[in-house]
C-alpha positions in Angstrom: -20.7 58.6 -111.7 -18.8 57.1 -108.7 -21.8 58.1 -106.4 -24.1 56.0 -109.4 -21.8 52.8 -108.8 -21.8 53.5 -105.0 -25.8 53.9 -104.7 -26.0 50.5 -107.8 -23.7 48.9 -104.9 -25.7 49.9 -102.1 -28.8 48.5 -103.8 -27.1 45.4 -104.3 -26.1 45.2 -101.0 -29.0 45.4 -99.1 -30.6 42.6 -101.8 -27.9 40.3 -101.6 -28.1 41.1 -97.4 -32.3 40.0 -97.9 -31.5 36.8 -99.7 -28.7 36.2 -97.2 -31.9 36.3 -95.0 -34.2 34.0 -96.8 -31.4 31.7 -97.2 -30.7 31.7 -93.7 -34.8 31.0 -92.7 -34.9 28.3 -95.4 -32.2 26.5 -93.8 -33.6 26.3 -90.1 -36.6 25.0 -92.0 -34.6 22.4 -93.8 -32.6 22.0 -90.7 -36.0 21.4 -88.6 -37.7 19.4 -91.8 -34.5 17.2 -91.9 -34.7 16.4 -87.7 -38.4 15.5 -88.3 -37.6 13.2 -91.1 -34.8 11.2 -89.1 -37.5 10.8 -86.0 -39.5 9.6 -88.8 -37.3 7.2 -90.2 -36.7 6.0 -87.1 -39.8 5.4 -86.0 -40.7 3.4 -89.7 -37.1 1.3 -89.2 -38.8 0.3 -85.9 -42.1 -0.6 -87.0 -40.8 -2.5 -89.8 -38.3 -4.5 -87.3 -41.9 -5.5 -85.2 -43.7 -6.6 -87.9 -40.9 -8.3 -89.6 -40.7 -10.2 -86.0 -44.7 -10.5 -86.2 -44.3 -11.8 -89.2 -42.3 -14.7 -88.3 -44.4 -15.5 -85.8 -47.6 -15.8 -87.4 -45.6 -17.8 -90.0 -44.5 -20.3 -86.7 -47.9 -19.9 -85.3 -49.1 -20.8 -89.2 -47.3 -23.8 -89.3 -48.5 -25.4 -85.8 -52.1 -24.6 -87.0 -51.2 -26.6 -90.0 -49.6 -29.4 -88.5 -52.9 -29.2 -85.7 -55.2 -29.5 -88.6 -53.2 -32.7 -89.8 -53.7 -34.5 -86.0 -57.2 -33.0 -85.9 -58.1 -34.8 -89.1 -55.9 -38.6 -88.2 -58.0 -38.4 -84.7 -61.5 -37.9 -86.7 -60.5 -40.6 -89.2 -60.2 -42.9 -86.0 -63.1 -41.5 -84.6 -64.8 -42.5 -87.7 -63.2 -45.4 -87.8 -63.9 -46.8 -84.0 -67.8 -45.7 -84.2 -68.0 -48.7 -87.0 -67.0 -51.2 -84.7 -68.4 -49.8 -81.4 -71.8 -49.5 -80.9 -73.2 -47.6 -77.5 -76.4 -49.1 -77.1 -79.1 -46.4 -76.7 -81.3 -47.4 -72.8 -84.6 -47.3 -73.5 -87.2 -46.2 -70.5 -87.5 -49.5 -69.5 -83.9 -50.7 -69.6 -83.4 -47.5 -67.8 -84.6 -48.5 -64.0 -84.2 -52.2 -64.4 -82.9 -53.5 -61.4 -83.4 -50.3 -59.0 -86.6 -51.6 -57.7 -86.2 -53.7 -54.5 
């Protein structure tokens, strides 16, 4: 009977000495995933800090394009408004070499 329990004991032994393994393996794994996963979160912290700052500028560079577009269309309303009142007379061919002949 005592040799029954010792053998029973053995068995469980050796099976609780295997899962002792496995556990260990899964752990490096988890130890190795987790290392990966920083690197990784790095990394996406990073990225998000550049595009946040990319952001910003295309928002400045969004507002100058805005505030261009504004000049842009005061100087074509004057240019508009000028070409009324001047009138740049077109030469004709014979206006053209009036006065050139001696």
């Amino acid at each position: 009977s005592l040799s029954s329990v010792n053998t029973s004991l053995s068995s469980v032994n050796t099976s609780l000495s295997s899962v002792n393994t496995s556990l260990t393996i899964l752990s490096r794994y988890v130890t190795i995933l987790s290392k990966y996963v920083t690197i990784l979160s790095k990394y996406v912290t990073l990225i998000s800090k550049y595009v946040t700052i990319l952001s910003k500028y295309v928002t400045i560079l969004s507002k100058y394009v805005t505030i261009l577009s504004k000049y842009v269309t005061i100087f074509s309303k004057y240019v508009t408004i000028l070409s009324k009142y001047v009138t740049i007379p077109a030469e004709d061919e014979g206006n053209a070499d009036r006065g050139l002949d001696p």
